[in-house]
PDB file of N, CA, C and O in Angstrom:
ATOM      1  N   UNK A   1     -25.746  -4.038   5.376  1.00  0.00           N
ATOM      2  CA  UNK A   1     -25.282  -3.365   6.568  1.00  0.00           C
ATOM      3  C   UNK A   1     -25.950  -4.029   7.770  1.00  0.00           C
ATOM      4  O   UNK A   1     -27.166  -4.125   7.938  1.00  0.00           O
ATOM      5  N   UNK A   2     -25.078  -4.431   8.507  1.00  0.00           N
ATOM      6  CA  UNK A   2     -26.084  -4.657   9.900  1.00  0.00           C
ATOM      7  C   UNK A   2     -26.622  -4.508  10.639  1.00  0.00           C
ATOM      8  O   UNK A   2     -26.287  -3.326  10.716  1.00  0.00           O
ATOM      9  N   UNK A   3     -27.574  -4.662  11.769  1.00  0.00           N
ATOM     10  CA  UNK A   3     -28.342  -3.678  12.134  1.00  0.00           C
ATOM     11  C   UNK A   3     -27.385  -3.156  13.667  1.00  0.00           C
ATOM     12  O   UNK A   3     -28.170  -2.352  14.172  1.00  0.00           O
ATOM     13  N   UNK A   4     -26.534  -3.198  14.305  1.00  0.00           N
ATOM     14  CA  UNK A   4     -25.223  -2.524  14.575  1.00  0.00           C
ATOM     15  C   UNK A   4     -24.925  -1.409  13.847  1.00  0.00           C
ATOM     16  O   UNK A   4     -24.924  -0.392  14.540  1.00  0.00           O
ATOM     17  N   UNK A   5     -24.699  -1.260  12.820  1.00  0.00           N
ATOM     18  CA  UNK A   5     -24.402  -0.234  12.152  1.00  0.00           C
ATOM     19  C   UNK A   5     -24.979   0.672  12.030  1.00  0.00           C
ATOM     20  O   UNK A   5     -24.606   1.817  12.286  1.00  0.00           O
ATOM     21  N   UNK A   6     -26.464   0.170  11.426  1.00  0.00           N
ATOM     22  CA  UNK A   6     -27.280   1.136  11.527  1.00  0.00           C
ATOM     23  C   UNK A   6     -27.415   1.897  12.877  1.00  0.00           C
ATOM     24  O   UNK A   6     -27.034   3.055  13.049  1.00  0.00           O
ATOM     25  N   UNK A   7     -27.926   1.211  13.688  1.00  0.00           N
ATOM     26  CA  UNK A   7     -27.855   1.625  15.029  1.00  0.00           C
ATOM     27  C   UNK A   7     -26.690   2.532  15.845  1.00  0.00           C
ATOM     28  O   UNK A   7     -26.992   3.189  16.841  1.00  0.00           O
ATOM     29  N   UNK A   8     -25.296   2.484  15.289  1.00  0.00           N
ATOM     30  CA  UNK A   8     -24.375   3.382  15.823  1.00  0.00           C
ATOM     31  C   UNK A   8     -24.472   4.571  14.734  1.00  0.00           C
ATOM     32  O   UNK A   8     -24.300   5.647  15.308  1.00  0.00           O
ATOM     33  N   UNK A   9     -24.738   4.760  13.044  1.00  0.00           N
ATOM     34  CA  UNK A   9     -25.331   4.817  12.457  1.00  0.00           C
ATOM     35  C   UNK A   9     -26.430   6.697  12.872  1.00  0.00           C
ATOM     36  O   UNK A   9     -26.314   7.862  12.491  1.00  0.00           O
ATOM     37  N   UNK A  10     -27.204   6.075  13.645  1.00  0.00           N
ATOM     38  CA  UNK A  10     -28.320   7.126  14.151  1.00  0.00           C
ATOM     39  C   UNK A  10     -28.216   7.520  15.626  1.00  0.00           C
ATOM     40  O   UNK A  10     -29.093   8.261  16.070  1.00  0.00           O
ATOM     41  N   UNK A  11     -27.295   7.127  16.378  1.00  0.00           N
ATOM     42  CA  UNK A  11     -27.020   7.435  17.701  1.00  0.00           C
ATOM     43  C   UNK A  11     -25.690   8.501  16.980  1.00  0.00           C
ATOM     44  O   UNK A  11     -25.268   9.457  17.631  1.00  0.00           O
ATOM     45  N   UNK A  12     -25.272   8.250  15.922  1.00  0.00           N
ATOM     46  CA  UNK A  12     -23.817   9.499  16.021  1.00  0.00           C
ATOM     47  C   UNK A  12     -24.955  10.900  15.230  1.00  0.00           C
ATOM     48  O   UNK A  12     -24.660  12.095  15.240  1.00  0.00           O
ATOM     49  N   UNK A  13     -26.009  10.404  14.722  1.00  0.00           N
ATOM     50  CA  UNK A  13     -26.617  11.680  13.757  1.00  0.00           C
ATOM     51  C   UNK A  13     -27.413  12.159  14.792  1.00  0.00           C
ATOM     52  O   UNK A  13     -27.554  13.374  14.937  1.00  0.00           O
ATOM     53  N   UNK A  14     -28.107  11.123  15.745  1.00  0.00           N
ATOM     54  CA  UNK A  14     -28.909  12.015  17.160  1.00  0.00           C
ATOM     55  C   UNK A  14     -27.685  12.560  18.042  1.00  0.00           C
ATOM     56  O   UNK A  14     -28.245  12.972  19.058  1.00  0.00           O
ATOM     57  N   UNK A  15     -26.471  12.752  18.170  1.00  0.00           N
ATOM     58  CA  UNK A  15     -25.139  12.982  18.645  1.00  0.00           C
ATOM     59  C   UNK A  15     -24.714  14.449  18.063  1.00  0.00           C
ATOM     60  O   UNK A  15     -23.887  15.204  18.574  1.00  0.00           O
ATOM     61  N   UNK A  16     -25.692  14.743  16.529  1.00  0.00           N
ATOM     62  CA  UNK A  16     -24.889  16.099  15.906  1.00  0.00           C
ATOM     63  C   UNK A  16     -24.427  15.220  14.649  1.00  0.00           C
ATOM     64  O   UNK A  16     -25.420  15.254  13.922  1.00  0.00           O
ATOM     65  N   UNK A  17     -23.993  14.879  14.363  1.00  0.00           N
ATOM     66  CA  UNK A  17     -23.672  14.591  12.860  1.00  0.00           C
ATOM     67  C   UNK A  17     -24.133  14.779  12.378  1.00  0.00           C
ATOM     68  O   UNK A  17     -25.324  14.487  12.485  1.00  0.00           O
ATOM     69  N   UNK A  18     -23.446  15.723  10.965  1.00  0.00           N
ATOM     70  CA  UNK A  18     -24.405  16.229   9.895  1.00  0.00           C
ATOM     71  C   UNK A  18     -23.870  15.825   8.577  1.00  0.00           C
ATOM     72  O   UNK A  18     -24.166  16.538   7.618  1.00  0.00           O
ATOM     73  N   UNK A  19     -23.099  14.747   8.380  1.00  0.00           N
ATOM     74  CA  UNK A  19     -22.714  14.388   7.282  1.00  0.00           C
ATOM     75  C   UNK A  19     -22.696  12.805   7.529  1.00  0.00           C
ATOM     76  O   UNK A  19     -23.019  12.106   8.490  1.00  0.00           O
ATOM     77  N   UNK A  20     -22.080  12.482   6.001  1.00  0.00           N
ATOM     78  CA  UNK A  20     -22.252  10.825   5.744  1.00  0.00           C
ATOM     79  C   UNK A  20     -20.841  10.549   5.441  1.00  0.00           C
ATOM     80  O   UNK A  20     -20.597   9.344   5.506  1.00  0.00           O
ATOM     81  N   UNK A  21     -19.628  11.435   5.067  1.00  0.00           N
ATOM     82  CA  UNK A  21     -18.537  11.023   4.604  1.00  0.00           C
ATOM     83  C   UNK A  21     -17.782  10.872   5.845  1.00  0.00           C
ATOM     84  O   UNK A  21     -17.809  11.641   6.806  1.00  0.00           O
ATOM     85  N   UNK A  22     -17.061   9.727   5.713  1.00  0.00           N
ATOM     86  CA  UNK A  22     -15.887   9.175   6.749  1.00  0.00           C
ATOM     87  C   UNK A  22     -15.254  10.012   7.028  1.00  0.00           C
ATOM     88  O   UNK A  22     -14.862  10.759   6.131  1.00  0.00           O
ATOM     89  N   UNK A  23     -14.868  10.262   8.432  1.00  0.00           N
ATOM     90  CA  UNK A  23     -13.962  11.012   8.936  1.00  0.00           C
ATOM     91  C   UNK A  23     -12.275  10.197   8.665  1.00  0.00           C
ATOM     92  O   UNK A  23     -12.189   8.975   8.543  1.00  0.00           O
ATOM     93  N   UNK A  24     -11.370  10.880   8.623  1.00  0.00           N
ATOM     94  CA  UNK A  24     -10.008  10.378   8.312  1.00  0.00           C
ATOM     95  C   UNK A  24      -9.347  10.052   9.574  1.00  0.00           C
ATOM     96  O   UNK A  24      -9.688  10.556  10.644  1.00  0.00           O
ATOM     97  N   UNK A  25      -8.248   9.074   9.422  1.00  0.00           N
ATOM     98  CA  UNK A  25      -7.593   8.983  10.423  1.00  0.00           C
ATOM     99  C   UNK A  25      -7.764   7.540  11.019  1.00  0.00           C
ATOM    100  O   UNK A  25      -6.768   7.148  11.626  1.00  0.00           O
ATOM    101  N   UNK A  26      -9.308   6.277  10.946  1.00  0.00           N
ATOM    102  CA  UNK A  26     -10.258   5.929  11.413  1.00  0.00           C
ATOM    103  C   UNK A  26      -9.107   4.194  10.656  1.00  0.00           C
ATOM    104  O   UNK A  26      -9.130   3.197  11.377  1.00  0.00           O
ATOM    105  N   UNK A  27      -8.520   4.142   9.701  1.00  0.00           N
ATOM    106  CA  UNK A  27      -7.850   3.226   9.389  1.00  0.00           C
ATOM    107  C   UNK A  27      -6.235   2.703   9.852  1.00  0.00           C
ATOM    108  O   UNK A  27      -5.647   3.517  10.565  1.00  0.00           O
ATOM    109  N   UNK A  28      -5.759   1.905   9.640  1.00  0.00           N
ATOM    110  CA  UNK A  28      -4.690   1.378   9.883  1.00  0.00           C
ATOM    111  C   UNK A  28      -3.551   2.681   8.975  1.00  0.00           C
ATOM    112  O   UNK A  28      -3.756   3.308   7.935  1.00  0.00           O
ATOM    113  N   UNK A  29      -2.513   2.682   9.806  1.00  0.00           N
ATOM    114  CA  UNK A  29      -1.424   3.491   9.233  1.00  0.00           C
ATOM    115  C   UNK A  29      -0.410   2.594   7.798  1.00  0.00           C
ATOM    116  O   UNK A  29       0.139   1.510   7.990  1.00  0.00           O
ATOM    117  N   UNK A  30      -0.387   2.951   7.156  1.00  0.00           N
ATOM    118  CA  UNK A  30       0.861   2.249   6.008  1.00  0.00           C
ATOM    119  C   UNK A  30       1.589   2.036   6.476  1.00  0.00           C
ATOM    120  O   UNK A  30       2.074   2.636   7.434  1.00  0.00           O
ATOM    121  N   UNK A  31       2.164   0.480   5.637  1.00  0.00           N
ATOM    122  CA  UNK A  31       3.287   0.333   5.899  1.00  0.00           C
ATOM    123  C   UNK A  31       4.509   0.739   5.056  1.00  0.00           C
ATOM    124  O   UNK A  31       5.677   0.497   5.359  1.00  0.00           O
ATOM    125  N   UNK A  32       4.062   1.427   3.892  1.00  0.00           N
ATOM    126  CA  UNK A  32       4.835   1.856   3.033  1.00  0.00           C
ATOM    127  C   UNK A  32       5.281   2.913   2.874  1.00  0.00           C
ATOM    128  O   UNK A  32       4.775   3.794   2.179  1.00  0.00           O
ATOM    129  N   UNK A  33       6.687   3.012   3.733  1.00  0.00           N
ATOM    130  CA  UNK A  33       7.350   5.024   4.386  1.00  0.00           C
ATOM    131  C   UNK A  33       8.554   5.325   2.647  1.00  0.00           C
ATOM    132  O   UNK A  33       8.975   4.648   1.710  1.00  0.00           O
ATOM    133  N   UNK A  34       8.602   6.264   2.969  1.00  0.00           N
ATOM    134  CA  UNK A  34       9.688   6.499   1.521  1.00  0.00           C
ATOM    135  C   UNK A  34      11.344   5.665   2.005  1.00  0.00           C
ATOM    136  O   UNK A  34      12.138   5.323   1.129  1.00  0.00           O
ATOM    137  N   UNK A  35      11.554   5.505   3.116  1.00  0.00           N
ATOM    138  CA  UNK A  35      12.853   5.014   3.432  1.00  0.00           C
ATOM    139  C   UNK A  35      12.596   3.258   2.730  1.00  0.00           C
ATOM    140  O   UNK A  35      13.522   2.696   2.145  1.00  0.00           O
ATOM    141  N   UNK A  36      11.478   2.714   2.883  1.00  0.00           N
ATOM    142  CA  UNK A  36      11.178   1.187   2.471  1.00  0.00           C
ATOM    143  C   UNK A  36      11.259   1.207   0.921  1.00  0.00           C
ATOM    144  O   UNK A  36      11.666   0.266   0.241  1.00  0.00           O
ATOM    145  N   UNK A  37      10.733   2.636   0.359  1.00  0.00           N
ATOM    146  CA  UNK A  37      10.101   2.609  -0.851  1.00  0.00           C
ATOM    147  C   UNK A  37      11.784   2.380  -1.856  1.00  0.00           C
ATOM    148  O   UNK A  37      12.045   1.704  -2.851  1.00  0.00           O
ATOM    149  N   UNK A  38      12.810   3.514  -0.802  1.00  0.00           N
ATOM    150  CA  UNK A  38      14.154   3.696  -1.682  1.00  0.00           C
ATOM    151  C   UNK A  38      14.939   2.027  -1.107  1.00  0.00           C
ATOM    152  O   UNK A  38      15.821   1.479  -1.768  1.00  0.00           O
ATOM    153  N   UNK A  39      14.449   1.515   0.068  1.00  0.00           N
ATOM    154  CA  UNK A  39      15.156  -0.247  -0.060  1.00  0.00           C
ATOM    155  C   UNK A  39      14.989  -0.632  -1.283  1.00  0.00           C
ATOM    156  O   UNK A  39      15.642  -0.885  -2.295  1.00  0.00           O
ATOM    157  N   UNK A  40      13.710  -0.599  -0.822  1.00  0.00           N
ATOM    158  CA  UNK A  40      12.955  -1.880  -2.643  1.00  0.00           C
ATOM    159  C   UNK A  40      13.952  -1.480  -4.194  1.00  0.00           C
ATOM    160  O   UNK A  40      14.506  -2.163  -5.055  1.00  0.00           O
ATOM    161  N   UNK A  41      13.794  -0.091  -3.949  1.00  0.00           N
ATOM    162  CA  UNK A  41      14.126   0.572  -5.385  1.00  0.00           C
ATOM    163  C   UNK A  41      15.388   0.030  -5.275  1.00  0.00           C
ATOM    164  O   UNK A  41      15.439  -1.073  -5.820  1.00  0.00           O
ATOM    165  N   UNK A  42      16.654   0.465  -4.669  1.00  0.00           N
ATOM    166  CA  UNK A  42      18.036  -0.450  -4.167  1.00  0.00           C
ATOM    167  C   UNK A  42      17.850  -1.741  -5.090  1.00  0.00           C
ATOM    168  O   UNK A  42      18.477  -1.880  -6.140  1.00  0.00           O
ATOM    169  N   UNK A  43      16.894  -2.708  -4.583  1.00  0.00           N
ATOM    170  CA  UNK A  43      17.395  -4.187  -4.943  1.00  0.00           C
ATOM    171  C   UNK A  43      16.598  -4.302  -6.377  1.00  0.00           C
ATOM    172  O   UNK A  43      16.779  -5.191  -7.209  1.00  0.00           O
ATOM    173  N   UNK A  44      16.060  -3.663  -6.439  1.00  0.00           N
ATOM    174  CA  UNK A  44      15.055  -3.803  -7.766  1.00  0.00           C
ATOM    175  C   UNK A  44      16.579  -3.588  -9.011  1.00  0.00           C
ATOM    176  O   UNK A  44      17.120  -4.255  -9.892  1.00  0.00           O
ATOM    177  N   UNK A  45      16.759  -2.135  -8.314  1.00  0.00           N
ATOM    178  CA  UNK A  45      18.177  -1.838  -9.246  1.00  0.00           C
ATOM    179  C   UNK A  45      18.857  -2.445  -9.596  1.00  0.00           C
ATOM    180  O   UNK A  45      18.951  -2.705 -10.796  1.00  0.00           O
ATOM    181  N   UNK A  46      20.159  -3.268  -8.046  1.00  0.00           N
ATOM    182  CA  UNK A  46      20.655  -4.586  -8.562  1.00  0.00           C
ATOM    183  C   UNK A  46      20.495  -5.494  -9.340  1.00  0.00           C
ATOM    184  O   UNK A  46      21.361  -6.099  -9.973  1.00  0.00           O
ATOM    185  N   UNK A  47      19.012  -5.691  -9.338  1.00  0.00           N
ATOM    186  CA  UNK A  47      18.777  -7.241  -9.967  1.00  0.00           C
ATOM    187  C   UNK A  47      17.160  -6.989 -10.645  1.00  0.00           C
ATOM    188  O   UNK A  47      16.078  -7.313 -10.157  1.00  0.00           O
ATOM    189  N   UNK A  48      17.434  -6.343 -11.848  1.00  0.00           N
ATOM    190  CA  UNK A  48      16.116  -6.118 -12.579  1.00  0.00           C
ATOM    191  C   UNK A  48      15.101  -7.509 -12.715  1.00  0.00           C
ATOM    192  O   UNK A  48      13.948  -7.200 -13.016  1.00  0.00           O
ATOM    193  N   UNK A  49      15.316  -8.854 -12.560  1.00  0.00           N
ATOM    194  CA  UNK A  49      15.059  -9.751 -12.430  1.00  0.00           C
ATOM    195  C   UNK A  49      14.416 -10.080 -11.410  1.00  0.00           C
ATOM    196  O   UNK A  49      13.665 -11.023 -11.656  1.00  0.00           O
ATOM    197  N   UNK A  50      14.356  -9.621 -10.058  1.00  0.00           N
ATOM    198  CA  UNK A  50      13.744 -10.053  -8.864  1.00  0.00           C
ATOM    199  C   UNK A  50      12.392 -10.336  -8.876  1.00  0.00           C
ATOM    200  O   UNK A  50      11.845  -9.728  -9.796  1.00  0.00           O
ATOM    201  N   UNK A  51      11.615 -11.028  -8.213  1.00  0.00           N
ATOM    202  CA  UNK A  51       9.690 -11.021  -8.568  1.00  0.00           C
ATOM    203  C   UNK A  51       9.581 -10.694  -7.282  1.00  0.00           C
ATOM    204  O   UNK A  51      10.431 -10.782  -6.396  1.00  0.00           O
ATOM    205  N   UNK A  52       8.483 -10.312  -7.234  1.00  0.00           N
ATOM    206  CA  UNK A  52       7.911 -10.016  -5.571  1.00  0.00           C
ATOM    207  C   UNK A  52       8.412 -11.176  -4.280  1.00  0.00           C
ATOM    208  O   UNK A  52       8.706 -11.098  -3.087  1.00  0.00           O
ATOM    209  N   UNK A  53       8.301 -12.284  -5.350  1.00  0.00           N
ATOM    210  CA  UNK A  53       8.408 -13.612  -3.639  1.00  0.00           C
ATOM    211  C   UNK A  53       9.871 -12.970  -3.646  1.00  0.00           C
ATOM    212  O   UNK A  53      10.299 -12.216  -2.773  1.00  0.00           O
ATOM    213  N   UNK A  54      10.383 -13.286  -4.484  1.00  0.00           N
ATOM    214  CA  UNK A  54      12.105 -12.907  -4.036  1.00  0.00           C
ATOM    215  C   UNK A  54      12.483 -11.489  -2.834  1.00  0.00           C
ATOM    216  O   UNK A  54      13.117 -11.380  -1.785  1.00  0.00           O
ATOM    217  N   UNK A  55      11.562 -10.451  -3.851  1.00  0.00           N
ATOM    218  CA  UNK A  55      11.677  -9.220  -2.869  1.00  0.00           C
ATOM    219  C   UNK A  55      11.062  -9.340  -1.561  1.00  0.00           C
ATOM    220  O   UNK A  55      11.348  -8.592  -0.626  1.00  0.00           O
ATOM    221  N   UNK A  56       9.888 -10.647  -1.469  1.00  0.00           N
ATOM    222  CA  UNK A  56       9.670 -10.933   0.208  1.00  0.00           C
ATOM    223  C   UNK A  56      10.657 -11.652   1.233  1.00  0.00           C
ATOM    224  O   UNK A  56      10.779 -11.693   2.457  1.00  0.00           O
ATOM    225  N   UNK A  57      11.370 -12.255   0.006  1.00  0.00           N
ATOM    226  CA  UNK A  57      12.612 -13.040   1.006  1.00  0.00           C
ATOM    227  C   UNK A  57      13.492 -12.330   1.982  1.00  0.00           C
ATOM    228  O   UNK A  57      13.905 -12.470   3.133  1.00  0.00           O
ATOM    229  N   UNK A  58      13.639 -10.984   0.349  1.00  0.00           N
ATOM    230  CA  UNK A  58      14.631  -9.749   1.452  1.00  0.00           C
ATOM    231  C   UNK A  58      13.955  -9.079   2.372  1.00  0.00           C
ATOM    232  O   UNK A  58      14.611  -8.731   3.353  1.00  0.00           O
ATOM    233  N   UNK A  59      12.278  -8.658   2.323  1.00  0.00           N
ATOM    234  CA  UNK A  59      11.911  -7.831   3.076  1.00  0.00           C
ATOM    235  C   UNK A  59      10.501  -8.626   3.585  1.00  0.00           C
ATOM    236  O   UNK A  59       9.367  -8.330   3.209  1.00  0.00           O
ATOM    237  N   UNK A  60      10.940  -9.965   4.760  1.00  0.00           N
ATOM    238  CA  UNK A  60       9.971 -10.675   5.057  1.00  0.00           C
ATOM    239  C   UNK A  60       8.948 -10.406   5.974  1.00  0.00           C
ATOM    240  O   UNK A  60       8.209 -11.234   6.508  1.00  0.00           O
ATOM    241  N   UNK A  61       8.958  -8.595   6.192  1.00  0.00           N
ATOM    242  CA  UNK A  61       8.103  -7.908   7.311  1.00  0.00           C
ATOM    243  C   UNK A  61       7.177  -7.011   6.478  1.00  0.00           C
ATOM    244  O   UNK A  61       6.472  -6.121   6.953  1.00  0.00           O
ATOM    245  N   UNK A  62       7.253  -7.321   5.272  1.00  0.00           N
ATOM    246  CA  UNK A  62       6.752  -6.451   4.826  1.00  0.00           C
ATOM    247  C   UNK A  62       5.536  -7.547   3.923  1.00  0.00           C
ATOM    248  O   UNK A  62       5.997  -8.675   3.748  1.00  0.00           O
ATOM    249  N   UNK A  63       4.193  -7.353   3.398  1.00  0.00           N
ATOM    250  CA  UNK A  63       3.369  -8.470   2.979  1.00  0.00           C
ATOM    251  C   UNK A  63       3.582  -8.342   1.082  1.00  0.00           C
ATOM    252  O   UNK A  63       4.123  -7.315   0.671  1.00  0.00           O
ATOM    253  N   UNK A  64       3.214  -9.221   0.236  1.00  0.00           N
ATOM    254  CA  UNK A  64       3.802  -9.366  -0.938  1.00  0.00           C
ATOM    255  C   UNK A  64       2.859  -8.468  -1.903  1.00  0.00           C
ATOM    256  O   UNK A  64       3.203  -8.126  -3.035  1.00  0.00           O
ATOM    257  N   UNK A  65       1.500  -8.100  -1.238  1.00  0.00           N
ATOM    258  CA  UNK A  65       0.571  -7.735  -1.757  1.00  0.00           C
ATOM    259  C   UNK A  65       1.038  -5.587  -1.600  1.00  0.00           C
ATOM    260  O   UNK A  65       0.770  -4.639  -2.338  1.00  0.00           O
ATOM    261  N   UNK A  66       1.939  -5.718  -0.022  1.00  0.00           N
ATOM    262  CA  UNK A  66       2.413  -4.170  -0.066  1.00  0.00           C
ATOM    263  C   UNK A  66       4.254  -3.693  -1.144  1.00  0.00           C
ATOM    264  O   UNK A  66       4.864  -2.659  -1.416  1.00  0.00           O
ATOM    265  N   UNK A  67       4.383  -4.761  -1.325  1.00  0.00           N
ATOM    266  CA  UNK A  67       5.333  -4.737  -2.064  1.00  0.00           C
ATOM    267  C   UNK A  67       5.062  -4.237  -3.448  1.00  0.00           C
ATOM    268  O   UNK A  67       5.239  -3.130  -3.955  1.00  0.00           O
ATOM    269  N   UNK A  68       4.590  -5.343  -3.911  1.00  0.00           N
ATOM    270  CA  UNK A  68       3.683  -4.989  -5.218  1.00  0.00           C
ATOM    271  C   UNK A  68       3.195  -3.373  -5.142  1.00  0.00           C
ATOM    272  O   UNK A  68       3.356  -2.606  -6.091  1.00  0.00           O
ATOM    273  N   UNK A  69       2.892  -3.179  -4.518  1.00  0.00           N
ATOM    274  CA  UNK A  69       2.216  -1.797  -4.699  1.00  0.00           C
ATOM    275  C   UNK A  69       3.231  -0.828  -4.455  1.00  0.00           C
ATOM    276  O   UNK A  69       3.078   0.239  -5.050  1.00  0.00           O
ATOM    277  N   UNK A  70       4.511  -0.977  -3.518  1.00  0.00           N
ATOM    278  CA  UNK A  70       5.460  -0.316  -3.869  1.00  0.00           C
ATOM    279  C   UNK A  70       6.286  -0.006  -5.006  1.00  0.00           C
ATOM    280  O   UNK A  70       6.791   1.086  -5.268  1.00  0.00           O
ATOM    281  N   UNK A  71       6.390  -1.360  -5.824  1.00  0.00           N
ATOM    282  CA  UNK A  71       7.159  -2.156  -7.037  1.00  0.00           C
ATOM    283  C   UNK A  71       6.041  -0.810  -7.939  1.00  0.00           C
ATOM    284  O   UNK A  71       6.538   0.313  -8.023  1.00  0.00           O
ATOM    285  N   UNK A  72       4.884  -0.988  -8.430  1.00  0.00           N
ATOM    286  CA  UNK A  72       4.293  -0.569  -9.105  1.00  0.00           C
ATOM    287  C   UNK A  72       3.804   1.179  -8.993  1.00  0.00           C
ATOM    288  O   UNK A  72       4.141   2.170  -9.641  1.00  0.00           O
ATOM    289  N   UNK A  73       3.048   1.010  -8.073  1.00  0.00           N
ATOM    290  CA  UNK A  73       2.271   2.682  -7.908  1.00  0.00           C
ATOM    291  C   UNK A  73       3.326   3.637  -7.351  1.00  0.00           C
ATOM    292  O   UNK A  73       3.460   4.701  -7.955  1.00  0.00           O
ATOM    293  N   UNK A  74       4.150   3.389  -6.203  1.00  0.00           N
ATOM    294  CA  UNK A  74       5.145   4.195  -6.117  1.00  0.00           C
ATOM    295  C   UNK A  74       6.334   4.238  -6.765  1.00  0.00           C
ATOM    296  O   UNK A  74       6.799   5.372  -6.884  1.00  0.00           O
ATOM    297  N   UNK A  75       7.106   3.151  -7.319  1.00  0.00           N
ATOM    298  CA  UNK A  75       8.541   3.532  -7.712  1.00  0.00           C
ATOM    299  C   UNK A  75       7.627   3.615  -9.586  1.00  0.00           C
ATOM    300  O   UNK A  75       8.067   4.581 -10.210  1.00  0.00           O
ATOM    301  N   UNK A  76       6.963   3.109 -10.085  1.00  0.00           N
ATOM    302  CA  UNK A  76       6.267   3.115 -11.226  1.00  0.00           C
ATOM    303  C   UNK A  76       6.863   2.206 -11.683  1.00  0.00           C
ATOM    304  O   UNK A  76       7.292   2.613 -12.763  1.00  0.00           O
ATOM    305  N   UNK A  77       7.258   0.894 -11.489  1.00  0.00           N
ATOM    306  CA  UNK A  77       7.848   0.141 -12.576  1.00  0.00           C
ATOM    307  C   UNK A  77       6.734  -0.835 -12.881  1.00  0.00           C
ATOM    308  O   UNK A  77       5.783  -1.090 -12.142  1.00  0.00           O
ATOM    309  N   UNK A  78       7.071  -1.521 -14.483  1.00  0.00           N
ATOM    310  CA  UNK A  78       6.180  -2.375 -14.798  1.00  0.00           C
ATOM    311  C   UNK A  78       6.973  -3.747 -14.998  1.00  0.00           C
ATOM    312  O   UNK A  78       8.005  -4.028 -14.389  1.00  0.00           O
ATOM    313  N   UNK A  79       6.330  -4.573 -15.952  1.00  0.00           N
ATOM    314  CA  UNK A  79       7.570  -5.680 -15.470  1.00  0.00           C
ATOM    315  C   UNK A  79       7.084  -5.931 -17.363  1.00  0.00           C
ATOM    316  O   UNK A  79       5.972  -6.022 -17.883  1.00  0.00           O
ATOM    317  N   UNK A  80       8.672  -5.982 -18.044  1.00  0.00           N
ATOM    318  CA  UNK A  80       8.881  -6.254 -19.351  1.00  0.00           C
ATOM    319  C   UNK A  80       9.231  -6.823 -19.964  1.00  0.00           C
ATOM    320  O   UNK A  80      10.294  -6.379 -20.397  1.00  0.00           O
ATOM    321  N   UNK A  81       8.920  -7.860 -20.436  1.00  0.00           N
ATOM    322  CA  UNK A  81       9.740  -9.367 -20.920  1.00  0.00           C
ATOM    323  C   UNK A  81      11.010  -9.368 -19.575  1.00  0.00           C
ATOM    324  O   UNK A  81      12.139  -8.878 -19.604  1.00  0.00           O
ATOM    325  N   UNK A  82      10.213 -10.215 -18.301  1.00  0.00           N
ATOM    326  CA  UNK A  82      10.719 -10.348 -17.196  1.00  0.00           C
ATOM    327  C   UNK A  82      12.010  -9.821 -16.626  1.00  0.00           C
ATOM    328  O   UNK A  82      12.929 -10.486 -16.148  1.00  0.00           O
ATOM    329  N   UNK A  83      11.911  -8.286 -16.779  1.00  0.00           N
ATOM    330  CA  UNK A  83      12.615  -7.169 -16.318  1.00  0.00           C
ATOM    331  C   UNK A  83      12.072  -6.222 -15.401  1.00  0.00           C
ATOM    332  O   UNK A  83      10.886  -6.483 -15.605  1.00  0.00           O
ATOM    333  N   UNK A  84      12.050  -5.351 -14.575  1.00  0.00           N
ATOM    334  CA  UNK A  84      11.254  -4.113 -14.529  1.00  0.00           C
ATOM    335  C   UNK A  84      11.740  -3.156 -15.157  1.00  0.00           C
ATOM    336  O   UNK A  84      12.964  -3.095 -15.275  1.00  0.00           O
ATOM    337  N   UNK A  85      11.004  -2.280 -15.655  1.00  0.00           N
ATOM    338  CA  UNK A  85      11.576  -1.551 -16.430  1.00  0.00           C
ATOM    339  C   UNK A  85      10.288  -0.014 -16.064  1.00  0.00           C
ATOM    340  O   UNK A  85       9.089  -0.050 -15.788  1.00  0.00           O
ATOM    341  N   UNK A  86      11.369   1.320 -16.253  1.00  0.00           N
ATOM    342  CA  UNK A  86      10.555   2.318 -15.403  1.00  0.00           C
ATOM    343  C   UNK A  86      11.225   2.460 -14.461  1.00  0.00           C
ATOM    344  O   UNK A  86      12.172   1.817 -14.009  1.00  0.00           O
ATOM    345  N   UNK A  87      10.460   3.774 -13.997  1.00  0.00           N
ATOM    346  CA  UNK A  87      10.990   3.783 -12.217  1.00  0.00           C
ATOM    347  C   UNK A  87      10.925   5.192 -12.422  1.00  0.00           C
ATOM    348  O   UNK A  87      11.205   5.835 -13.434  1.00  0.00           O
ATOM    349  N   UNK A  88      10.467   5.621 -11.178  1.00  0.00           N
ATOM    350  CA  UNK A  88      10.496   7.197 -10.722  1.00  0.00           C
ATOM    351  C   UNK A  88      11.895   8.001 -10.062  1.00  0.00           C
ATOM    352  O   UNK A  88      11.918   9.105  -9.517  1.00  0.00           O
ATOM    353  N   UNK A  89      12.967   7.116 -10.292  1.00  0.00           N
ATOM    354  CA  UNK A  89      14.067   7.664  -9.718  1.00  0.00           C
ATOM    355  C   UNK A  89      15.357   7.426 -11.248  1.00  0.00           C
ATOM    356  O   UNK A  89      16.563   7.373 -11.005  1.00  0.00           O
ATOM    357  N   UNK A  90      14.960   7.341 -12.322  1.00  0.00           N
ATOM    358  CA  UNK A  90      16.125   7.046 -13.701  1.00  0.00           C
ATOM    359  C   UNK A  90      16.383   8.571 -13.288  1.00  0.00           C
ATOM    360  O   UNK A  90      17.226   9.238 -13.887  1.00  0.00           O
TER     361      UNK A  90
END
C-alpha cells in the first residue's frame, strides 16, 4: 500500500470513519445491461458456432473479456465439442 493511501487512509478515520469495508458505488458502472445480454443470446442462437472474436466483430463496443462473461456467467453457456451448449433462456 502506499504511503498515499495510508495517509487518506487515517485522515477519513480522523474524519469519523468507523469501518474498513468499501463503500459501494466507488467503481466503474457495467457494461453488461440485460438488453446486450438478450443481443449476444440472439447470435449465439443463430450460430452455435460463434467464438468470442467473432461475437466481437458483431459487438465491437463491447471488450472480448465482457463478452465472455456474458457468453458464460450470465446466459450460462459452456462451449462443447465447439458448440455452446446451455443457456438460461432454453
Amino acid at each position: 500500500m502506499s504511503v498515499g493511501m495510508v495517509r487518506k487512509w487515517v485522515r477519513a478515520f480522523k474524519d469519523g470513519r468507523t469501518n474498513v469495508h468499501n463503500e459501494g458505488g466507488s467503481g466503474r458502472p457495467s457494461v453488461i445491461t440485460e438488453d446486450l445480454a438478450q443481443k449476444v443470446h440472439g447470435k449465439v442462437r443463430e450460430n452455435r458456432r460463434l467464438t468470442i472474436s467473432s461475437l466481437s466483430n458483431e459487438f465491437p463496443q463491447v471488450s472480448k473479456s465482457a463478452l465472455h462473461r456474458i457468453v458464460t456467467e450470465h446466459l450460462h453457456y459452456r462451449k462443447l465439442c465447439l458448440l455452446w451448449a446451455g443457456g438460461r433462456f432454453q
